[in-house]
C-alpha positions in Angstrom: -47.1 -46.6 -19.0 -43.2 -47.8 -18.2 -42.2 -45.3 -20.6 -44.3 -42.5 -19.5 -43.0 -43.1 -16.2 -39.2 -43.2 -17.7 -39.8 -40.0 -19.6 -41.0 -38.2 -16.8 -38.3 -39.2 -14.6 -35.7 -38.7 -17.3 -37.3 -35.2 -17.9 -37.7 -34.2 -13.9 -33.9 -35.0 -13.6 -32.5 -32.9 -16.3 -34.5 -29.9 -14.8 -33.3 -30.3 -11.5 -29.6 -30.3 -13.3 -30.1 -27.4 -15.3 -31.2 -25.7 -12.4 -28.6 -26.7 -9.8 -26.1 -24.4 -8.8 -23.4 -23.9 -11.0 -20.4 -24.1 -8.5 -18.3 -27.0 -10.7 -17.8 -24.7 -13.4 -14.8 -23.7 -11.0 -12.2 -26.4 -11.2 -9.9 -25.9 -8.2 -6.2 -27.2 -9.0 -3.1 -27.7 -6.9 -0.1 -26.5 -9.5 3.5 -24.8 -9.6 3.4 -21.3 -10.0 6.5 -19.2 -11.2 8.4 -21.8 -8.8 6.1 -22.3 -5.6 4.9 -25.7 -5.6 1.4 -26.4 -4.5 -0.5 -22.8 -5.4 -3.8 -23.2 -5.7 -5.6 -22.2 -9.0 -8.9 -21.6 -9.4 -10.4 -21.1 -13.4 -14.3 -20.9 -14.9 -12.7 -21.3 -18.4 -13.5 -17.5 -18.6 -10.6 -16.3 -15.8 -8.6 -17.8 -13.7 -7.3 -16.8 -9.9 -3.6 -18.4 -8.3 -3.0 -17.8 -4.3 0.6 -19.0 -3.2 0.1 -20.4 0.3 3.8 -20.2 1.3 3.7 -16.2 0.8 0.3 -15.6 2.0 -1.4 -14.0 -1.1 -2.8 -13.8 -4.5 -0.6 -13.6 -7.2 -1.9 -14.2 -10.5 -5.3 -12.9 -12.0 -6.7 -12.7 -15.6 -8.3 -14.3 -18.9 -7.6 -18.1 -18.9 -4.0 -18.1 -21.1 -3.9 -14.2 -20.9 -2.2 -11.6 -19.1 -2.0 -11.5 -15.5 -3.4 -8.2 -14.0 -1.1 -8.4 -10.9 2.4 -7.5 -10.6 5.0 -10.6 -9.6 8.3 -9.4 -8.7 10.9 -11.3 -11.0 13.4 -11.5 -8.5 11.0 -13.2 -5.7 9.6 -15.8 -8.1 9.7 -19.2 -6.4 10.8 -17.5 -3.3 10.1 -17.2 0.4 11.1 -15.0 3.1 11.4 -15.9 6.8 9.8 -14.0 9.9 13.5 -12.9 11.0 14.4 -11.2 7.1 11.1 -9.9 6.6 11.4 -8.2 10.2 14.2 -6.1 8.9 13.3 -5.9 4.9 10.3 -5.8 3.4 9.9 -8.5 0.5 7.9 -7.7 -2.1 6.2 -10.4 -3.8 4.1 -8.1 -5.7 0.4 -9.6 -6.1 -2.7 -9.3 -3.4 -2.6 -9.2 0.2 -4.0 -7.7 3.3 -2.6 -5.3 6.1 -4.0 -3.4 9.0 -4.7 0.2 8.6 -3.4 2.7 9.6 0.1 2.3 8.3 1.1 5.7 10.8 0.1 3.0 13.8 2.9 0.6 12.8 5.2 2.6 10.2 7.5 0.3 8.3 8.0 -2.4 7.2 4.8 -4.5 7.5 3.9 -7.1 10.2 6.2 -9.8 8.6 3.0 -12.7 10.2 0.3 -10.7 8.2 2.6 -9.8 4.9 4.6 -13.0 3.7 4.1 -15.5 5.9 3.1 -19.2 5.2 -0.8 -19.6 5.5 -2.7 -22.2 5.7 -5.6 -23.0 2.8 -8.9 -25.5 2.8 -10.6 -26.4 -0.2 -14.4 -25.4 0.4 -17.4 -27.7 -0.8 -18.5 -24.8 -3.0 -15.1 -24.6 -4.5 -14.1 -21.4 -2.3 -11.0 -21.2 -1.1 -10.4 -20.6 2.6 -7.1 -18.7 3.3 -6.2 -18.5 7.3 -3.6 -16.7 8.0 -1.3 -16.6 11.1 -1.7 -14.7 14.5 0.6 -12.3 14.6 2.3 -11.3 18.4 3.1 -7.7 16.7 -0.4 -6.8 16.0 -2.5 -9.4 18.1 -5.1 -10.1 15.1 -4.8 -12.7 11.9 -6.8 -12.7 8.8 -8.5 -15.2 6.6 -9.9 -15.1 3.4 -12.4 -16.5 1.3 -11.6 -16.6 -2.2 -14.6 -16.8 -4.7 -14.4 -17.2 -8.1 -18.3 -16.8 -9.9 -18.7 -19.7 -11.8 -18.7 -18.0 -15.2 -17.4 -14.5 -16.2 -14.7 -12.5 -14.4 -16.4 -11.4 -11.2 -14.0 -12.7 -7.8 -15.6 -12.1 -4.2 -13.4 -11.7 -1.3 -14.6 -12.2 2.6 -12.0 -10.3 4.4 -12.0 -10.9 8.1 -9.8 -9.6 11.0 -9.8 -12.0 13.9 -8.5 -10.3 17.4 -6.1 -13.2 18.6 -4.2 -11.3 21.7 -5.8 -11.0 25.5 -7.0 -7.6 24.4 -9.1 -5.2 22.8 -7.2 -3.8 19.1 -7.9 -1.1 16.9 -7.7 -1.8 13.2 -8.7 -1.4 9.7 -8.8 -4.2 6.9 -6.3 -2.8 4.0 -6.6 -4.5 0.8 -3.9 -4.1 -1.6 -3.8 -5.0 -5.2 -0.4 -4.4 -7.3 -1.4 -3.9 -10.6 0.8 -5.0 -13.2 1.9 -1.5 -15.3 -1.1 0.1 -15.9 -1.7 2.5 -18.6 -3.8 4.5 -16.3 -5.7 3.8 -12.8 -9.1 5.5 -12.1 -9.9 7.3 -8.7 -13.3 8.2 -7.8 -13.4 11.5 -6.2 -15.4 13.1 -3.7 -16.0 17.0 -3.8 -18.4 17.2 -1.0 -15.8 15.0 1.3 -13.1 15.9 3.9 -10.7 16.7 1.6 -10.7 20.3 0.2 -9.5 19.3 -3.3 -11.9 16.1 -3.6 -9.0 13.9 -2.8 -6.1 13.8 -0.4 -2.2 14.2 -1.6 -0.6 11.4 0.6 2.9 12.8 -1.2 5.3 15.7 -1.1 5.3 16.1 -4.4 2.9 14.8 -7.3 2.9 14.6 -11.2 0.6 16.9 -12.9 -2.8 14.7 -12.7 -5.9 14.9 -14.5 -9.8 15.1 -13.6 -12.4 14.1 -15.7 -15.9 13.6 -14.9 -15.2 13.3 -11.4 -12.6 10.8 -11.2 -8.3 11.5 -11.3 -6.9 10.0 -14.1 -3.6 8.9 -12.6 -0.1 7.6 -14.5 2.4 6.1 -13.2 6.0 7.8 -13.0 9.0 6.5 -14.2 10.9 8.2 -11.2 9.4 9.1 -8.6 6.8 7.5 -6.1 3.4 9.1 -5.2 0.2 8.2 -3.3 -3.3 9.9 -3.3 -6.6 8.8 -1.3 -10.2 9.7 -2.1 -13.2 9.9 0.9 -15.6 8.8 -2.3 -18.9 6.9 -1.0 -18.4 5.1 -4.2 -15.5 2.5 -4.0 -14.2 1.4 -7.4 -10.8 1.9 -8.6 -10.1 0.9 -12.3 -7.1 0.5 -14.2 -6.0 -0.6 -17.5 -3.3 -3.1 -17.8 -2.7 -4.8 -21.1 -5.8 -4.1 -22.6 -8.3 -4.5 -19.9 -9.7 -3.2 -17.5 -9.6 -4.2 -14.0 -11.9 -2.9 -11.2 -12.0 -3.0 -7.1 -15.1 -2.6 -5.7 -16.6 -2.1 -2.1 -20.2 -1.0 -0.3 -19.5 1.7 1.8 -19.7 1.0 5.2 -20.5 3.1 8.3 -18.0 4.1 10.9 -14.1 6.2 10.9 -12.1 5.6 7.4 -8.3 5.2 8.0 -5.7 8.2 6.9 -8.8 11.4 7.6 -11.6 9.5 5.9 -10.1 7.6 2.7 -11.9 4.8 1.3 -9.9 3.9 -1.6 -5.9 4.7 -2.6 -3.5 4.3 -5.0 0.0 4.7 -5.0 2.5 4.2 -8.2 5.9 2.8 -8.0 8.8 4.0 -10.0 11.3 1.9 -12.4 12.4 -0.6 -12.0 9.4 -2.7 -10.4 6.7 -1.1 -12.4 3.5 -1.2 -10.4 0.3 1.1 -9.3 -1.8 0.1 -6.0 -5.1 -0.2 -6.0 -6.2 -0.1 -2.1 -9.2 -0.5 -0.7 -10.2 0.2 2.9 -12.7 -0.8 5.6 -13.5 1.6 8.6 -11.1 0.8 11.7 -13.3 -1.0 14.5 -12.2 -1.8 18.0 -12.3 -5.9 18.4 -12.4 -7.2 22.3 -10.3 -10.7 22.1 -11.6 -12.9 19.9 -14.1 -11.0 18.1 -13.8 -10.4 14.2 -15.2 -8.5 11.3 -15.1 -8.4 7.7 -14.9 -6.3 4.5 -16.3 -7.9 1.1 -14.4 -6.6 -1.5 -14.9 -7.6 -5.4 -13.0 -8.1 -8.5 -14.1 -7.6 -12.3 -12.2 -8.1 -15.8 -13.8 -6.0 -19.0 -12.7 -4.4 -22.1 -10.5 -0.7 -21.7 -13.1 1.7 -20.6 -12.4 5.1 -20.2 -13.3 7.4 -17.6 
């Protein structure tokens, strides 16, 4: 009977492991990255995820030992940039971040608190990371993050939320932006029955010549010249190929006024020599009162090259 009894118990505790939530499969690590002490790193054995607290953003993602799909900027590895410098000069970093949308509300460069500036991060039980940002005077609004990497396979979720921090009401979008490392090509969905007469919206003077196929713009990046393009498409997903994978962004549409006439997604390419394309994905703007928030979920994939 003793070893009935052991059997069973033996037996009733492997199922409740196997059935458990996975979340340990994601080791969280405290590591130097490219020169910044202290990063955190978050890798399923499958992919792996680096934010860089003392610049506010994510900059590496990709197969564990494999490329990284985001753009760092060799000259600002290791690097910070006070409130003052960034005030006057934008630095680039390169990788992930957030801004408020629309860009014609607060022209250039970008809120120095919400671009580059030192933020916070707390280890979450369910191995999340928790990314809180710093209020920013200019804009009266922070943002925070949480940073979810699934516990096997590629796909990263990200709670974007916009916290009104001033004494009263703001109007703002969350702006996600996502350098992507030199990609071969970067997929835009378009939207033919949208605000835009051509399916999409030409955010540039002058563009290279750019193809369609099946619905989407097949767009390259120049060698010379900078362009930008937006799309109203109901269906948010922007792909592009960097060293032999593909990379998507994806969001659920969400109701209310799109930034810059309607866009939900944009990319804009960067010239030589800091060779880079933009993924950008947007939430509708929203009026907070002080202290009220909202978020955007936004996710992240890694797959073979896939064309259009």
């Amino acid at each position: 009977m003793r070893c009935l009894y052991l059997w069973f118990s033996v037996s009733l505790l492997l199922f409740f492991m196997a059935s458990a939530p996975a979340q340990s499969d994601v080791i969280v690590r405290q590591i130097t990255y490219a020169g910044w002490q202290n990063a955190y790193q978050l890798s399923n054995g499958d992919v792996e995820l680096v934010f860089v607290p003392q610049i506010g953003r994510i900059m590496r993602y990709g197969p564990v030992g494999g490329p990284n799909m985001l753009w760092n900027n060799p000259t600002m590895l290791g690097k910070t940039a006070s409130l003052e410098a960034a005030a006057k000069e934008w630095p680039n970093f390169g990788g992930d971040k957030l801004w408020p949308a629309p860009q014609s509300v607060w022209n250039w460069p970008p809120d120095p608190y919400l671009d580059s500036a030192p933020q916070t991060v707390r280890v979450l039980p369910n191995h999340h990371l928790l990314a809180i940002g710093q209020a920013s005077p200019q804009s009266g609004i922070r943002f925070e993050r949480e940073i979810a990497l699934a516990p096997k396979g590629d796909e990263v979720t990200l709670i974007n939320t916009m916290i009104n921090t001033s004494s009263k009401p703001v109007k703002w979008a969350i702006w996600e932006i996502f350098q992507a490392n030199d990609p071969l090509r970067v997929y835009l969905p378009t939207n033919i029955s949208g605000h835009f007469a051509e399916g999409y919206l030409k955010m540039s003077d002058t563009l290279p010549p750019i193809d369609r196929i099946h619905g989407q713009l097949v767009l390259s990046r120049s060698h010379t010249t900078s362009y930008k393009v937006g799309s109203d498409a109901p269906d948010i997903r922007i792909r592009a190929l960097v060293s032999g994978y593909t990379v998507s962004l994806t969001a659920k549409l969400l109701k209310g006024t799109y930034p810059d006439g309607g866009c939900t997604m944009e990319v804009y390419s960067n010239p030589d020599a800091a060779p880079y394309m933009e993924m950008e994905l947007l939430a509708p703007i929203v009026q907070l009162r002080p202290g009220e928030q909202t978020r955007f979920v936004t996710q992240w994939h890694l797959g073979p090259p896939q064309g259009p």
